[in-house]
C-alpha distance (Angstrom), angle and dihedral (degrees) to the residues before:
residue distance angle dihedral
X1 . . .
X2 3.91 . .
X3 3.79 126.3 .
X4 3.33 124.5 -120.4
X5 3.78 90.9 -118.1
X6 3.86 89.5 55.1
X7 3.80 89.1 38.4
X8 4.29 80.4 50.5
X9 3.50 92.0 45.3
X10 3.96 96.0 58.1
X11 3.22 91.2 42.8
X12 3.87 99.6 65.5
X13 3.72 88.9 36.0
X14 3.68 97.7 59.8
X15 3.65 90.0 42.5
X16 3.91 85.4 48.6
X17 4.03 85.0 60.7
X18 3.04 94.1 46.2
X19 3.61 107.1 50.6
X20 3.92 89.9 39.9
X21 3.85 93.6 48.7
X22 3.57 103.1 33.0
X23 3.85 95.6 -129.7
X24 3.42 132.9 143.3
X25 4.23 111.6 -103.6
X26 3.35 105.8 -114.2
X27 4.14 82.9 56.2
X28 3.66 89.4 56.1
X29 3.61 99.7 42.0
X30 3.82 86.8 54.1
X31 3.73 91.4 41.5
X32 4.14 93.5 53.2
X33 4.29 88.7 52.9
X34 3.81 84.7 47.4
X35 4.37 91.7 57.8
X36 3.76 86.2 31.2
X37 3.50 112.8 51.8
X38 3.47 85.2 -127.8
X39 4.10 122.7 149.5
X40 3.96 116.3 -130.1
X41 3.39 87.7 -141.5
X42 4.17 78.2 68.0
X43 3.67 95.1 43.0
X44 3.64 93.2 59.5
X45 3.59 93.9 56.6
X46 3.83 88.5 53.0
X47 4.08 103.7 48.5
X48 3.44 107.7 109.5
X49 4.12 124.8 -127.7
X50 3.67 90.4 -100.8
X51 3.68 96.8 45.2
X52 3.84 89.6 50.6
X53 3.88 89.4 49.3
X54 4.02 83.7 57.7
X55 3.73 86.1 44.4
X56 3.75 89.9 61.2
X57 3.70 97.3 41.6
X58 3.68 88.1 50.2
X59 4.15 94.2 48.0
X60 3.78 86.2 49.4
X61 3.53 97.4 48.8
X62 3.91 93.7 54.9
X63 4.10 96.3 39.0
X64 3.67 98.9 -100.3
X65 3.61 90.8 122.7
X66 3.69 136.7 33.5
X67 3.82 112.5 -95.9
X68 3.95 112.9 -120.7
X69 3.64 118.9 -127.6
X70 3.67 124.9 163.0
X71 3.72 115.5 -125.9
X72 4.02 116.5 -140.4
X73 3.53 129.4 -174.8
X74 3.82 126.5 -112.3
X75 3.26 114.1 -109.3
């Protein structure tokens, strides 16, 4: 199980990438366990809550998952 300072520490480096290369997140996170050596199935235990929340944002954004709306009756 990660730390949170090596849960931290991925955090601000994939943001790092990100902000440098102008990519989306999920490229970076993909592109740091390509240099690395590092598995995804790792990575995924190491993004932070935040980072995930971006994550989603990002997936909904490009129509990778469903958007949420929340249906109300007419009255």
């Amino acid at each position: 199980m990660p730390t949170k300072d090596e849960v931290n520490k991925f955090s601000i480096h994939i943001e790092t990438i990100v902000i440098d290369k102008r990519i989306p997140i999920m490229d970076a996170i993909i592109e740091h366990c390509d240099k690395t050596g590092l598995e995804v199935e790792m990575a995924a235990k190491l993004v932070s809550p935040s980072l995930k929340k971006k994550l989603e944002i990002e997936a909904r954004r490009l129509n990778f998952l469903p958007r949420t709306t929340t249906r109300r009756l007419p009255i």
